[in-house]
TORLOFI-217332 format. One record per residue: residue in one letter; x, y, z of N, C-alpha, C in turn; residue number from 1. Coordinates in steps of 0.2 Angstrom, whole numbers. Example, Ala and Ser with C-alpha at 12.3 -4.5 7.8 and 13.67 -1.06 7.14 Angstrom:
A	66	-28	39	62	-22	39	66	-16	39	1
S	64	-11	35	68	-5	36	64	0	39	2
***
This chain:
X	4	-6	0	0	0	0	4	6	0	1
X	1	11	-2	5	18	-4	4	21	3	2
X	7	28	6	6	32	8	0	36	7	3
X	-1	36	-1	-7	39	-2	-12	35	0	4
X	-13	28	-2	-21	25	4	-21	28	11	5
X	-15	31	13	-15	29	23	-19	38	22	6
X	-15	41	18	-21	49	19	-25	47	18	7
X	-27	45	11	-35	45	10	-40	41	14	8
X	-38	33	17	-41	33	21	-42	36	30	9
X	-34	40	30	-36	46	36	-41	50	37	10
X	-42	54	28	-46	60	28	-53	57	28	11
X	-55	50	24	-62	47	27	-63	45	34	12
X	-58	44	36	-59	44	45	-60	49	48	13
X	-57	54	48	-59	60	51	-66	65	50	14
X	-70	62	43	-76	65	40	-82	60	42	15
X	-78	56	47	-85	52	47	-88	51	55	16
X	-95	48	54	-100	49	59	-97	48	66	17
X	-94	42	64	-88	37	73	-87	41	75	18
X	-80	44	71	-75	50	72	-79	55	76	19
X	-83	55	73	-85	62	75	-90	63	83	20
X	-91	57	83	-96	54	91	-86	52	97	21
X	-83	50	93	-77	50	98	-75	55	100	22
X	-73	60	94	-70	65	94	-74	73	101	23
X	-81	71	101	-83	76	105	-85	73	110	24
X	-81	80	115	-82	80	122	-87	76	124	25
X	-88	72	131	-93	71	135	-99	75	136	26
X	-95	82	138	-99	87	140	-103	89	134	27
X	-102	88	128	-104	92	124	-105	86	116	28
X	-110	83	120	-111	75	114	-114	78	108	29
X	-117	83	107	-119	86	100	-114	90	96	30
X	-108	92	100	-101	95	95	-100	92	89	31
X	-100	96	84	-96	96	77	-102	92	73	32
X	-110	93	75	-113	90	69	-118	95	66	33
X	-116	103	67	-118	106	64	-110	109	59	34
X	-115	113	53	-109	113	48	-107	121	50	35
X	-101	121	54	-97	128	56	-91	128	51	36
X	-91	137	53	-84	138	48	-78	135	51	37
X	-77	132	57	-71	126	57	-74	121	59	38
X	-75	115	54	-78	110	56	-74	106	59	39
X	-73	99	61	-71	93	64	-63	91	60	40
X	-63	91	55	-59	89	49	-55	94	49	41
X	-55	102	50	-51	106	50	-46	108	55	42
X	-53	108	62	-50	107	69	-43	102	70	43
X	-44	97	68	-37	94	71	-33	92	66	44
X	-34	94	58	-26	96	53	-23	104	57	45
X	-29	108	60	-23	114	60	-21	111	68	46
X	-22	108	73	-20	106	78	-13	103	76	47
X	-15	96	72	-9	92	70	-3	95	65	48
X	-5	101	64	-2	105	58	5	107	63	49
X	5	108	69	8	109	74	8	117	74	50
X	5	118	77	5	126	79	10	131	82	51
X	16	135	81	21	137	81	21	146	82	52
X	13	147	80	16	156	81	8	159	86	53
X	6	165	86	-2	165	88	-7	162	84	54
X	-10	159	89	-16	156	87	-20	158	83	55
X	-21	164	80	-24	169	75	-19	169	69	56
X	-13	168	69	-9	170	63	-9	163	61	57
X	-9	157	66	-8	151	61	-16	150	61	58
X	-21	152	62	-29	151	58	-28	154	50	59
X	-26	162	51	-25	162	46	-21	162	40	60
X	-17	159	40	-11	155	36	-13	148	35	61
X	-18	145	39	-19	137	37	-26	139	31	62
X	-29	142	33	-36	145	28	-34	149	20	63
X	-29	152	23	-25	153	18	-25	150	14	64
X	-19	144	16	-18	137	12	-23	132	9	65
X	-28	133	14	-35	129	12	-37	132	4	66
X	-37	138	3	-37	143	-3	-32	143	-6	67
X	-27	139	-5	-21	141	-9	-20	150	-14	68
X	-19	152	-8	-20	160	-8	-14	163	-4	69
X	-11	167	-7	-2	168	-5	-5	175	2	70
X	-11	178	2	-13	183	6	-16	178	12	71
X	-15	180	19	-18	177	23	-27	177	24	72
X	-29	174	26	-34	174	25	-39	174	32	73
X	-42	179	34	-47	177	39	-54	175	39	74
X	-53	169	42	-58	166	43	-62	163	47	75
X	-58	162	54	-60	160	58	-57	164	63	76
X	-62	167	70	-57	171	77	-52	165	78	77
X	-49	167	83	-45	164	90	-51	163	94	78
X	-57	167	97	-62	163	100	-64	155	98	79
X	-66	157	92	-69	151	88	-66	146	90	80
X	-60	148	90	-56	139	88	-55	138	95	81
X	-55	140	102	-53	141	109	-62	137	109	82
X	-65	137	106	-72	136	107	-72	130	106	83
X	-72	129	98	-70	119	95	-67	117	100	84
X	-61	118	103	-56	115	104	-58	114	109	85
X	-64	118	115	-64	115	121	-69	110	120	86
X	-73	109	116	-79	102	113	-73	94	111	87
X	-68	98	106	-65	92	108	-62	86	113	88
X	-64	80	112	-62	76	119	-55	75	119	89
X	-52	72	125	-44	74	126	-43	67	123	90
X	-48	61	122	-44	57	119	-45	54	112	91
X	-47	61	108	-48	61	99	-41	59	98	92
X	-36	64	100	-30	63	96	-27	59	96	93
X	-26	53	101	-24	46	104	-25	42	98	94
X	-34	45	102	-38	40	95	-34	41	88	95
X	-34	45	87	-34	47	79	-25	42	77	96
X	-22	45	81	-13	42	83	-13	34	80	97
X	-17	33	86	-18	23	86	-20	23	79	98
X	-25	27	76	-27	25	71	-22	23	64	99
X	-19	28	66	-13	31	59	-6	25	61	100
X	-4	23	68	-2	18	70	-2	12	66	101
X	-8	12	69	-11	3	64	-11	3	58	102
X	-13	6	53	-14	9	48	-5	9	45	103
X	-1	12	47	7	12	46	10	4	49	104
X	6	2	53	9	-6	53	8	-11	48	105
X	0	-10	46	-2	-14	42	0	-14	36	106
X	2	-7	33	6	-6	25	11	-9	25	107
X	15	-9	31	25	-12	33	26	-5	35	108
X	27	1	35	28	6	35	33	6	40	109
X	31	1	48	35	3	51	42	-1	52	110
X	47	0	54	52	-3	52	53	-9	57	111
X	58	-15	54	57	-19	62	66	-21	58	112
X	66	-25	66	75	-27	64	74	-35	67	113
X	77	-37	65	75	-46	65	68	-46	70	114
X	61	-43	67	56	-47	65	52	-41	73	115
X	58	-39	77	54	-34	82	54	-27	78	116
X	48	-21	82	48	-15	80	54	-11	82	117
X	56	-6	79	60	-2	82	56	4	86	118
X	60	5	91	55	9	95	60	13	100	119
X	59	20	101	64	23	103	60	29	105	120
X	64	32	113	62	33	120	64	38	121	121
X	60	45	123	65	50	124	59	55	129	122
X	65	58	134	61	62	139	64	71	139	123
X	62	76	140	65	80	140	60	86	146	124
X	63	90	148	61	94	151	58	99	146	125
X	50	103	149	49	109	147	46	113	150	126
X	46	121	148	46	125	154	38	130	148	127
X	35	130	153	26	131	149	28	139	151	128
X	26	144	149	27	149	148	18	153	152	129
X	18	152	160	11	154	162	10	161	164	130
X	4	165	159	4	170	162	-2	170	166	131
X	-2	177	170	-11	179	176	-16	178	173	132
X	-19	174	177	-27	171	173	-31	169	180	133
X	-38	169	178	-44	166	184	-45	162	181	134
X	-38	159	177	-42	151	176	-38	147	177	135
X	-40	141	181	-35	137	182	-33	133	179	136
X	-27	133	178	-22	131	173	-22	122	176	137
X	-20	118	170	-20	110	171	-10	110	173	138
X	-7	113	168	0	116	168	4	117	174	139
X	8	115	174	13	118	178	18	120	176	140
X	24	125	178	27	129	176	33	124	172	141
X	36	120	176	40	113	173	37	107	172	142
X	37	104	167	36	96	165	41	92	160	143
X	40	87	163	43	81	157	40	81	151	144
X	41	80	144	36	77	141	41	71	138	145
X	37	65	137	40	58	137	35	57	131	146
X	38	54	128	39	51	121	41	47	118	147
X	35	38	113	41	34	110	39	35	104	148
X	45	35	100	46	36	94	47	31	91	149
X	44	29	83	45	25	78	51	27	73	150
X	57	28	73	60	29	67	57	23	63	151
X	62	29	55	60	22	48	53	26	47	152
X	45	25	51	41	30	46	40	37	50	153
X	45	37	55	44	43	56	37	47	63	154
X	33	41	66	28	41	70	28	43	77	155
X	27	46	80	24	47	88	22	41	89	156
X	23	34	94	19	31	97	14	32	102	157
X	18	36	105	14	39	109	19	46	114	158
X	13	51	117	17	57	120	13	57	127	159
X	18	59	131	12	62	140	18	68	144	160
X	16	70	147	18	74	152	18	71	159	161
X	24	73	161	24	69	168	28	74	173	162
X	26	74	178	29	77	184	39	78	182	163
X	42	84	188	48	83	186	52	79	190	164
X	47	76	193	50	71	198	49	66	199	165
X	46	63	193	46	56	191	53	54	187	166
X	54	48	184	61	46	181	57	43	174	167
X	64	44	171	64	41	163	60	33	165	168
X	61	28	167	61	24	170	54	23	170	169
X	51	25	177	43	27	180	38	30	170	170
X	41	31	169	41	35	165	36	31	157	171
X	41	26	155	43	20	153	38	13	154	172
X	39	14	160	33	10	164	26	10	163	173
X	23	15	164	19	18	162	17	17	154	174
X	19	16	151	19	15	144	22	7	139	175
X	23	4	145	24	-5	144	17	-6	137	176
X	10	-3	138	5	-7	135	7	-5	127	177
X	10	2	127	13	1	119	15	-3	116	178
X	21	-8	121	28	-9	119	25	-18	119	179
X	18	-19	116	15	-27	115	21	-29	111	180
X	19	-37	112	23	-41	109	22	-42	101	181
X	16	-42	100	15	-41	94	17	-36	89	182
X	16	-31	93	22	-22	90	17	-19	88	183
X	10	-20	88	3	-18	82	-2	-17	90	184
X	-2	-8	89	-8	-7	96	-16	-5	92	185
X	-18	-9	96	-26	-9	93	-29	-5	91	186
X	-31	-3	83	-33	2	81	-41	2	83	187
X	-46	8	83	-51	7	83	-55	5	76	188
***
């Protein structure tokens, strides 16, 4: 299988009804089935797209691009998307991950060396930038974020945040159910 079936069957995962019933909040079971100016579909390519400057300049630089139009383009607020984003459930992305996981196993995509996956580990510190708010932040000013990686297709197996006072190790642990023997974690 090509790269191209794993998008195209990405982009029909992501526009379909399942998706769309996993993807939204508990709190908010009817998110994303009316048709808004940021739908479902757009929501987490600009999430995934990895977000790097204001939330406003990369709304309108990905809208842009949706238009393949060299001017920025405004289309959606900062509210707007702070509004999706809090309908989305914290374990679409997971979800969506395992899905592209499985999906990268099943083509060969992912690399193995006498017959195991290659799978690689990494923790680093980072320091979250919090300014004054009346809202309670989940954040704390220091965390781990830990990480295993797929080289060869190049995958997140998975990502978490941990205290700084846990170990690589603890760490690791936590994350055994990745590291099945079969190397293929259950897609939905």
């Amino acid at each position: 299988m090509s790269i191209h079936s794993l998008f195209t069957g990405l982009a029909a995962d992501l526009q379909s009804a399942g998706f769309r019933q996993l993807a939204a909040h508990p709190d908010h079971p009817t998110a994303f089935t009316r048709q808004r100016k940021l739908p479902l579909p757009a929501l987490v390519a600009l999430m995934l797209g990895g977000m790097r400057k204001s939330i406003q300049s990369d709304l309108d630089e990905f809208f842009a691009h949706l238009r393949q139009q060299a001017q920025l383009v405004h289309h959606v607020s900062e509210q707007a998307f702070a509004q999706a984003r809090a309908k989305l459930s914290l374990t679409a992305i997971p979800l969506l991950n395992d899905w592209v996981i499985g999906r990268a196993q099943q083509y060969g995509f992912v690399s193995r060396w006498h017959g195991l996956r290659l799978v690689a580990a990494d923790a680093s510190t980072v320091r979250f930038g919090l300014r004054a708010s009346h809202v309670v932040r989940a954040a704390l000013p220091d965390q781990i974020a830990f990480g295993l990686f797929l080289p060869g297709c190049e995958l997140m197996l998975c990502a978490s945040l941990h205290s700084v006072h846990e170990s690589e190790r603890q760490m690791l642990f936590g994350h055994l159910d990745r590291l099945s023997s079969s190397g293929f974690v259950a897609a939905r």
